[in-house]
Biopython code that builds the backbone (N, CA, C, O; Angstrom):
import numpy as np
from Bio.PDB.StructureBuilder import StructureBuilder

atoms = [
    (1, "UNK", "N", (66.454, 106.881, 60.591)),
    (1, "UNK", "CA", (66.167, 106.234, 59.325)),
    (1, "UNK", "C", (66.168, 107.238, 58.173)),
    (1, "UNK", "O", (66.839, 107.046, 57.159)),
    (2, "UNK", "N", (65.230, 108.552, 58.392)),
    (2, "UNK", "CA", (65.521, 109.593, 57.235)),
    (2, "UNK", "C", (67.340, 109.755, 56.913)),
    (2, "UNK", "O", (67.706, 109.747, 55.738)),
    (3, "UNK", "N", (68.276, 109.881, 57.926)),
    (3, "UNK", "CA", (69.251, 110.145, 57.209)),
    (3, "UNK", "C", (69.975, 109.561, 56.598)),
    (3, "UNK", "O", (70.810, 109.985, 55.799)),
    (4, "UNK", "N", (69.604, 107.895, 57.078)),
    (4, "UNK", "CA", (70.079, 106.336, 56.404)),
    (4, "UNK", "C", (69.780, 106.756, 54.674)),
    (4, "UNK", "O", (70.653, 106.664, 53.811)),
    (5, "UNK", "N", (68.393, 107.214, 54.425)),
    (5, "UNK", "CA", (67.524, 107.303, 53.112)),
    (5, "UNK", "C", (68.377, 108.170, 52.605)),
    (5, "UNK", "O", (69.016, 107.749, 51.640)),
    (6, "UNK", "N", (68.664, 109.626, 53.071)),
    (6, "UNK", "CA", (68.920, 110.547, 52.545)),
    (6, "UNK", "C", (70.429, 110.229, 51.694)),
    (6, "UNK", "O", (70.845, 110.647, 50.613)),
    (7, "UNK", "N", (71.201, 109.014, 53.022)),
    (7, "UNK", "CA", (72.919, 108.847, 52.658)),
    (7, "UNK", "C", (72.564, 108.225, 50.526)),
    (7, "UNK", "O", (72.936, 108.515, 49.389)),
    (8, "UNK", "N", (71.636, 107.273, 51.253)),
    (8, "UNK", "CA", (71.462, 106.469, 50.140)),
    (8, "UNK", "C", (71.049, 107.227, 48.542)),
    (8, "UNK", "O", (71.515, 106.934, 47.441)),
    (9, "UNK", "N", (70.156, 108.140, 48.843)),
    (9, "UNK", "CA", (69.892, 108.929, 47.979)),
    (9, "UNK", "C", (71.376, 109.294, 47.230)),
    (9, "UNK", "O", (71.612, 109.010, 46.055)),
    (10, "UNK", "N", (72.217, 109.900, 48.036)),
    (10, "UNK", "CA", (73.287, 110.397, 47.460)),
    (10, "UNK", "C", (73.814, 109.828, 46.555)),
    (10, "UNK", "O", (74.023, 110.457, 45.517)),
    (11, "UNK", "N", (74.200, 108.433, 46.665)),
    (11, "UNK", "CA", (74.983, 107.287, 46.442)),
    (11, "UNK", "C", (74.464, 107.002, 44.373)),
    (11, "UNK", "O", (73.418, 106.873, 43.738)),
    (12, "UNK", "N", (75.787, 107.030, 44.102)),
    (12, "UNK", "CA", (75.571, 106.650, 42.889)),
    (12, "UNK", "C", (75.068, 105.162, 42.639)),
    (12, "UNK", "O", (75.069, 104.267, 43.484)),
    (13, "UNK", "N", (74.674, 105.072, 41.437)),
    (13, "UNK", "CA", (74.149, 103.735, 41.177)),
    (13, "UNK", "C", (74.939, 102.831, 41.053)),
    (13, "UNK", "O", (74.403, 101.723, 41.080)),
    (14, "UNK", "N", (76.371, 102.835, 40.883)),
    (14, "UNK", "CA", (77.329, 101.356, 41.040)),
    (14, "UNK", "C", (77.460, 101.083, 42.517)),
    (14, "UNK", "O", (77.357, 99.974, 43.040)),
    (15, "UNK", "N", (77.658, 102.023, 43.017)),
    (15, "UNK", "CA", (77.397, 102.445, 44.979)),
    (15, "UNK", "C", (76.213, 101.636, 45.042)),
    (15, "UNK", "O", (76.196, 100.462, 45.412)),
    (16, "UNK", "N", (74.916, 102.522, 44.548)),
    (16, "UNK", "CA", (73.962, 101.224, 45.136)),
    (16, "UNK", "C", (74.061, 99.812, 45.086)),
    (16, "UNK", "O", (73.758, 98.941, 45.900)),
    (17, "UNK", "N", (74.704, 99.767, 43.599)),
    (17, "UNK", "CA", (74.466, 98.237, 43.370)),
    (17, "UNK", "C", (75.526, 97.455, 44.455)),
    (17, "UNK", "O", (75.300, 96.300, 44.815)),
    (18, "UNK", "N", (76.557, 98.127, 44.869)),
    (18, "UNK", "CA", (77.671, 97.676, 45.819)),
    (18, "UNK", "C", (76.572, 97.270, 47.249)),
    (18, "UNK", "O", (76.879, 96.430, 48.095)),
    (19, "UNK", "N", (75.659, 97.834, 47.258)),
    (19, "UNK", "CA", (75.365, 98.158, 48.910)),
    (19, "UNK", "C", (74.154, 96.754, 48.800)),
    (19, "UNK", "O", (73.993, 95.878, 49.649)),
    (20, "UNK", "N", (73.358, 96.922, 47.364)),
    (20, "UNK", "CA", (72.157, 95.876, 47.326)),
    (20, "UNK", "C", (73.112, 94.435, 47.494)),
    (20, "UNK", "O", (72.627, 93.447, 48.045)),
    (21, "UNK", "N", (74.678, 94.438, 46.895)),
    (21, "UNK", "CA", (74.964, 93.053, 46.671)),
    (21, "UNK", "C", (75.255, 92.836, 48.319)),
    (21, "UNK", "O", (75.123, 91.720, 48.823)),
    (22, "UNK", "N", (75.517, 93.587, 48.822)),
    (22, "UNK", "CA", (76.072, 93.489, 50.490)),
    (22, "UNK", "C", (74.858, 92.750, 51.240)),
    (22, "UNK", "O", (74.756, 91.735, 51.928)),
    (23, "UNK", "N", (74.222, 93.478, 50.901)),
    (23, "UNK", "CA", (72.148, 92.975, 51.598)),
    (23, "UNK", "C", (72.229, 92.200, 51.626)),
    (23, "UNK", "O", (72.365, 91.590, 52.687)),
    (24, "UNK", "N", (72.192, 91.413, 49.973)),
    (24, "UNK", "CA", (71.920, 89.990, 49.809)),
    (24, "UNK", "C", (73.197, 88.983, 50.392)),
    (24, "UNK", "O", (72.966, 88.169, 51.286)),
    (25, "UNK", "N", (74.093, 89.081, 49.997)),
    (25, "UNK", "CA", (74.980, 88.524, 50.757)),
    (25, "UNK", "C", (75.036, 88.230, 52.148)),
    (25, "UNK", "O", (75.488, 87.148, 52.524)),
    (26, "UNK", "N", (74.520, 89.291, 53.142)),
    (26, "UNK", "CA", (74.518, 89.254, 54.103)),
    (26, "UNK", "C", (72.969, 88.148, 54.560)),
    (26, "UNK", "O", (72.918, 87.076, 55.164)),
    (27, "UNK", "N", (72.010, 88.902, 54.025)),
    (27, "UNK", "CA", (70.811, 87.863, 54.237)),
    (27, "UNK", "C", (70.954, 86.522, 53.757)),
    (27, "UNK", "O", (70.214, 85.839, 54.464)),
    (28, "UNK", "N", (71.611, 85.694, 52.795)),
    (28, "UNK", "CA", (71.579, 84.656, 52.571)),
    (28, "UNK", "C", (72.344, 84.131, 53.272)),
    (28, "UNK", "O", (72.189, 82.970, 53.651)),
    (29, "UNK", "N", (73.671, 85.114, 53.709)),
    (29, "UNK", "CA", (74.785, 83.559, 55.088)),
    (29, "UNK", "C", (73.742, 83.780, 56.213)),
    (29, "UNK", "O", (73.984, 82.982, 57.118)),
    (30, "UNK", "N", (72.775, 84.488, 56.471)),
    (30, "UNK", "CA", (71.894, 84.033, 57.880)),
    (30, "UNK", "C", (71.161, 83.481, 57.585)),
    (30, "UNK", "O", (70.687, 83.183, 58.681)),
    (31, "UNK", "N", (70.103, 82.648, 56.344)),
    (31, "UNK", "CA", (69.548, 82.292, 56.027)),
    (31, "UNK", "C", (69.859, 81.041, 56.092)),
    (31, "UNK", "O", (69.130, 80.193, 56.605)),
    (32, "UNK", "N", (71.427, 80.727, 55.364)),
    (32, "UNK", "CA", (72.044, 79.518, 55.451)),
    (32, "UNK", "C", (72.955, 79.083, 56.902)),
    (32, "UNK", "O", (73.556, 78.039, 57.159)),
    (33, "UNK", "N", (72.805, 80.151, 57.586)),
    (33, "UNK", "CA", (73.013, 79.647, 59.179)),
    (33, "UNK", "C", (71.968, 79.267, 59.773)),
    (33, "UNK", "O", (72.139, 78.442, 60.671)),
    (34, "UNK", "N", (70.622, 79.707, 59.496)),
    (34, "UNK", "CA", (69.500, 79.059, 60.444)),
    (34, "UNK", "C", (68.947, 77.728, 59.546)),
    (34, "UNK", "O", (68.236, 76.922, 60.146)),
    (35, "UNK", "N", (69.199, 77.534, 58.404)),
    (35, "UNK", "CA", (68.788, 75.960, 58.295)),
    (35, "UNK", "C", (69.991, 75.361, 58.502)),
    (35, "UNK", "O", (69.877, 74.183, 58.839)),
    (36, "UNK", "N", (71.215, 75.807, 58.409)),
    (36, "UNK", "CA", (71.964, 74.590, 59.251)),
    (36, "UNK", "C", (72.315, 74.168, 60.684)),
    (36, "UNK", "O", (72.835, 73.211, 61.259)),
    (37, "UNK", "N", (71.492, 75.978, 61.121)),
    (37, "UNK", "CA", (70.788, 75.561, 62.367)),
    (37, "UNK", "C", (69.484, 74.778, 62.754)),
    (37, "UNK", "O", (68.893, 75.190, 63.753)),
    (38, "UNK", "N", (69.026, 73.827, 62.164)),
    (38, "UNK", "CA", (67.379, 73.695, 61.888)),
    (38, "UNK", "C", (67.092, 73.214, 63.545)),
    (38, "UNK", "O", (65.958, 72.736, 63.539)),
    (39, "UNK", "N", (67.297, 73.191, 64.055)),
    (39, "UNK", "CA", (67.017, 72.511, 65.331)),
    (39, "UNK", "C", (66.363, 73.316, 66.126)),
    (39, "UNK", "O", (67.087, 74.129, 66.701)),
    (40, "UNK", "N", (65.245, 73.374, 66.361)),
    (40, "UNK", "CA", (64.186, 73.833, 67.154)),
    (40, "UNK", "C", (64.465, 74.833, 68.232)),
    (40, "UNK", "O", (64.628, 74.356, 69.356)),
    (41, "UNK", "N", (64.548, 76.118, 68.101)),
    (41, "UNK", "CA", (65.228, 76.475, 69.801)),
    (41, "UNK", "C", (64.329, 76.182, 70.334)),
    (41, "UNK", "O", (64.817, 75.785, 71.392)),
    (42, "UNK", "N", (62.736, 75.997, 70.467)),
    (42, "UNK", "CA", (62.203, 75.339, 71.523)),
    (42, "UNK", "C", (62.955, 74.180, 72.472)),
    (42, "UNK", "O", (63.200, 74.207, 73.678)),
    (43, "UNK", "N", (63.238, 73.110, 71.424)),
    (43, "UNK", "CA", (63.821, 71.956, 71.388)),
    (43, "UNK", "C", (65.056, 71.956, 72.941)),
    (43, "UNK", "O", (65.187, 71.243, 73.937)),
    (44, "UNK", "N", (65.784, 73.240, 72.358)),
    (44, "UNK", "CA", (66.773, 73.027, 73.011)),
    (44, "UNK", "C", (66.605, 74.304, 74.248)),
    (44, "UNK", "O", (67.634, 74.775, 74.733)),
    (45, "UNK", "N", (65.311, 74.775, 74.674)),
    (45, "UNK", "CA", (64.812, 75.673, 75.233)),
    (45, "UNK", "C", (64.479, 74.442, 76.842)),
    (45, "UNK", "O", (64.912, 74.467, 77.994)),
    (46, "UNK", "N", (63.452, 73.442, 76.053)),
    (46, "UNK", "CA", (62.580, 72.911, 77.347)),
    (46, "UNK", "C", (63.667, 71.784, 77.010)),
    (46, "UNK", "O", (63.571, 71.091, 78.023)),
    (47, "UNK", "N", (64.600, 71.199, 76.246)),
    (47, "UNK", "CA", (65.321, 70.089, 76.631)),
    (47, "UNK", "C", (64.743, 68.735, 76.117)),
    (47, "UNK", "O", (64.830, 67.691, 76.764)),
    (48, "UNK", "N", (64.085, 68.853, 74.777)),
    (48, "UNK", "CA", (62.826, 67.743, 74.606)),
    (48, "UNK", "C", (62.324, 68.250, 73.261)),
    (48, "UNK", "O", (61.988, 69.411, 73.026)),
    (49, "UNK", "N", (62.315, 67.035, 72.250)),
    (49, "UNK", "CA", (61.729, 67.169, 70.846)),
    (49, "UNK", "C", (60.176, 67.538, 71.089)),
    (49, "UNK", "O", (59.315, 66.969, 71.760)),
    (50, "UNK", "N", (60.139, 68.681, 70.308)),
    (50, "UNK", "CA", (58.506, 68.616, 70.032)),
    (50, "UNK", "C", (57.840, 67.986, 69.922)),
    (50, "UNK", "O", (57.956, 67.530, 68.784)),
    (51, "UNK", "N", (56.911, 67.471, 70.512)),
    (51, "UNK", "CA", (55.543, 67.102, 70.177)),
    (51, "UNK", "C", (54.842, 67.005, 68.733)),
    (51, "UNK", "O", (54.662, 68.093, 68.186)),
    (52, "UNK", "N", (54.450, 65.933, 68.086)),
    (52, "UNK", "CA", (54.010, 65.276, 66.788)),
    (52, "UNK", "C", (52.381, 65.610, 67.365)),
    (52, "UNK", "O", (51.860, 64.616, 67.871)),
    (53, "UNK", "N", (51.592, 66.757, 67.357)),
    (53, "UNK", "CA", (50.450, 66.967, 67.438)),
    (53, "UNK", "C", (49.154, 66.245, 66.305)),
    (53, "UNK", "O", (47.982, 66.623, 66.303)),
    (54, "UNK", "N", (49.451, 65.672, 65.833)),
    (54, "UNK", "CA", (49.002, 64.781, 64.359)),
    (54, "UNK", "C", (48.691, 63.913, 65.281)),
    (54, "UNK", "O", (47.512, 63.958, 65.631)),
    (55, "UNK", "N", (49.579, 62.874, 65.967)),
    (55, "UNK", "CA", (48.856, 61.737, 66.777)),
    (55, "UNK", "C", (48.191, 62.238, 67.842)),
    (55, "UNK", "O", (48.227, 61.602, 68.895)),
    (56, "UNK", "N", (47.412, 63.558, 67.751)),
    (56, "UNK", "CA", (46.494, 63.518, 69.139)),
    (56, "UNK", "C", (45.078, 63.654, 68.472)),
    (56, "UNK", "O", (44.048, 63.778, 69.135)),
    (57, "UNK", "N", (45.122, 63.619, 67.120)),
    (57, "UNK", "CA", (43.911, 63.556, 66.541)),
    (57, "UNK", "C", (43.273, 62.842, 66.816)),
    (57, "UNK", "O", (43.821, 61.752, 66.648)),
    (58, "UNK", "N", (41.888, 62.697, 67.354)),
    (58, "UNK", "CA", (40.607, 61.856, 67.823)),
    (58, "UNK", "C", (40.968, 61.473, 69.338)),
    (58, "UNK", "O", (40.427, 60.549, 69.946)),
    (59, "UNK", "N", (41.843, 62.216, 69.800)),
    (59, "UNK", "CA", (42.196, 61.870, 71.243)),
    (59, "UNK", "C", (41.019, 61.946, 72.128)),
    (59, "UNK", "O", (41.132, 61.184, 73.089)),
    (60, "UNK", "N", (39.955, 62.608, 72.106)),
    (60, "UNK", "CA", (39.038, 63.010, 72.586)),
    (60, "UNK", "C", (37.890, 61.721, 72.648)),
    (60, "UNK", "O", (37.409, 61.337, 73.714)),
    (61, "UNK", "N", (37.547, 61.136, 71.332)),
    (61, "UNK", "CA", (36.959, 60.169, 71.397)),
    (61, "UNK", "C", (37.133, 58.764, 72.386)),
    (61, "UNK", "O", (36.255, 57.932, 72.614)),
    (62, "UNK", "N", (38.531, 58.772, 72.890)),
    (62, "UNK", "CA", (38.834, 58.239, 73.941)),
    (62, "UNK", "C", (37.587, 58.008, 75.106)),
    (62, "UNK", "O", (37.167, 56.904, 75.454)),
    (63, "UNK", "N", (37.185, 59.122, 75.535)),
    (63, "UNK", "CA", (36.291, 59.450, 76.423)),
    (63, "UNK", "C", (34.805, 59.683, 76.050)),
    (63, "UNK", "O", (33.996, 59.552, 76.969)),
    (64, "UNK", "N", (34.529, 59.881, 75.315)),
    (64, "UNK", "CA", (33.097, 59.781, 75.022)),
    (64, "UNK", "C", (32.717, 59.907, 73.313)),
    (64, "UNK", "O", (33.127, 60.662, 72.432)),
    (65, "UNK", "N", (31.846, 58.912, 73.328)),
    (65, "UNK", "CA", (31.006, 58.635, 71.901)),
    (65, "UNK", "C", (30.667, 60.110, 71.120)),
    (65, "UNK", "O", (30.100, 61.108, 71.563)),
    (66, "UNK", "N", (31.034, 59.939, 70.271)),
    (66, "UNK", "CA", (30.061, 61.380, 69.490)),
    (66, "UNK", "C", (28.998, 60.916, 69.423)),
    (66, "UNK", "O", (28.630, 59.742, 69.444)),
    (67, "UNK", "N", (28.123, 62.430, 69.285)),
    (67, "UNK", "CA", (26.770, 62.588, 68.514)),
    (67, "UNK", "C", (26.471, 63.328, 67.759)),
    (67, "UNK", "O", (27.109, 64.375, 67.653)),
    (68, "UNK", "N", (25.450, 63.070, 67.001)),
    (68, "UNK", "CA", (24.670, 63.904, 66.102)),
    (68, "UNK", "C", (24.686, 65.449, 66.464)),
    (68, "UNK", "O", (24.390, 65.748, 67.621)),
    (69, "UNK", "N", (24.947, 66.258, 65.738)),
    (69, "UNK", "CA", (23.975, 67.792, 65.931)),
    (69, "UNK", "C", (22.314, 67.716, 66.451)),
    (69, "UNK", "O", (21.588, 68.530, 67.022)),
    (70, "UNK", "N", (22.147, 66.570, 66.041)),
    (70, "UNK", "CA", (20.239, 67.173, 66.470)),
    (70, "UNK", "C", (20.318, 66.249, 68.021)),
    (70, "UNK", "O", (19.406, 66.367, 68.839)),
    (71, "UNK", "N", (21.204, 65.579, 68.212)),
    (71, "UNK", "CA", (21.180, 65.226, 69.913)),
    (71, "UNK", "C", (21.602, 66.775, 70.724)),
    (71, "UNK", "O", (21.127, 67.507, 71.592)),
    (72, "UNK", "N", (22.705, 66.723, 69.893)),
    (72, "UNK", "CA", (23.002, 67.938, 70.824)),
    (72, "UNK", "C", (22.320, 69.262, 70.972)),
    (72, "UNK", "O", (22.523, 70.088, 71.862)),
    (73, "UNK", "N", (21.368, 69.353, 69.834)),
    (73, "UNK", "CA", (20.535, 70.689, 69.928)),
    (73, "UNK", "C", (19.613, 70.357, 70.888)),
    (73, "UNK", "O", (19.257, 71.049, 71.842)),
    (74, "UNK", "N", (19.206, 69.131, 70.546)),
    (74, "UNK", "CA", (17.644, 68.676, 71.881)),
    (74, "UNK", "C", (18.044, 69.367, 73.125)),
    (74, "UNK", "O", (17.467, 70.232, 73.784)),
    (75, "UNK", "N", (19.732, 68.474, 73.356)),
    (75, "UNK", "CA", (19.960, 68.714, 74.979)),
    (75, "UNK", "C", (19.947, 70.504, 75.034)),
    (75, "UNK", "O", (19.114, 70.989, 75.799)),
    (76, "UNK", "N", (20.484, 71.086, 74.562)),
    (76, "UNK", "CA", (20.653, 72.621, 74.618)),
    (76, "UNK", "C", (19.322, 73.274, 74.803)),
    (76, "UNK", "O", (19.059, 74.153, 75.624)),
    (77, "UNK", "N", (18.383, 72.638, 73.788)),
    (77, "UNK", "CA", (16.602, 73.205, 73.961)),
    (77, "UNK", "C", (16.127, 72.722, 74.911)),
    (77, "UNK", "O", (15.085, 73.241, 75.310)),
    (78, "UNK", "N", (16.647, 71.610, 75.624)),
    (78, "UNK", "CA", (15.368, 71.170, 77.068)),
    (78, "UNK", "C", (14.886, 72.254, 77.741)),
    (78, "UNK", "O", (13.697, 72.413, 78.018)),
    (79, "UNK", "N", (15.893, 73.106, 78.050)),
    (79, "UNK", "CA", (15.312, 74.348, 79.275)),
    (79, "UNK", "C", (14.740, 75.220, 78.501)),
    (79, "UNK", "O", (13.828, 75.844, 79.041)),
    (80, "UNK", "N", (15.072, 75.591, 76.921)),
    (80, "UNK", "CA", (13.899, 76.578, 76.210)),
    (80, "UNK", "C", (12.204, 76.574, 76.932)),
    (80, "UNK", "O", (11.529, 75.568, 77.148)),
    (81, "UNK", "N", (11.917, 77.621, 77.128)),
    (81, "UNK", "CA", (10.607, 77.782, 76.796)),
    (81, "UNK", "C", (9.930, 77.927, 75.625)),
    (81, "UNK", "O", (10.383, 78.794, 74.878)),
    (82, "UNK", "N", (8.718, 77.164, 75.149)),
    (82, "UNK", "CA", (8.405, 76.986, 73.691)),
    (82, "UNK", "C", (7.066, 78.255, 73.639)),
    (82, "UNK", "O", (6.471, 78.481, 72.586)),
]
sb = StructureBuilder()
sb.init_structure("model")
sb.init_model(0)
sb.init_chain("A")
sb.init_seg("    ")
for serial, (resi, resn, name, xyz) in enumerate(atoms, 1):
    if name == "N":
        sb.init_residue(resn, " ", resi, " ")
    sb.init_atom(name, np.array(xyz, "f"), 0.0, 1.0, " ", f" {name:<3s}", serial, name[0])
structure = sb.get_structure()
């Protein structure tokens, strides 16, 4: 990497500006290859759209009633010694 810096150092400033427009150029066609890649490599990893984790909200309540904080502290203090 120092001698990458050092080349660059050398390099006149229309040179640089040649090398910054290259960067960008280069970073934006991969940029614009992965959203027109948008498709999940998970997706195409396990073979199956992701999971919408939003509908598992309150999944839990399924199975048992909530309670209060002060139910649940009681149960936690029964075995306290006072």
């Amino acid at each position: 990497m120092p001698t990458i810096m050092s080349q660059i150092d050398q390099l006149g400033a229309s040179e640089k500006m040649r090398l910054m427009e290259y960067l960008v150029k280069s970073i934006s066609a991969i940029v614009e290859r992965q959203s027109a890649d948008s498709k999940d490599p998970r997706e195409e990893y396990f073979g199956c759209p992701r999971p919408d984790y939003s509908k598992l909200a309150g999944y839990g309540a399924k199975f048992h009633t909530t309670r209060s904080t002060e139910e649940w502290m009681k149960e936690l203090r029964e075995g306290e010694e006072e």
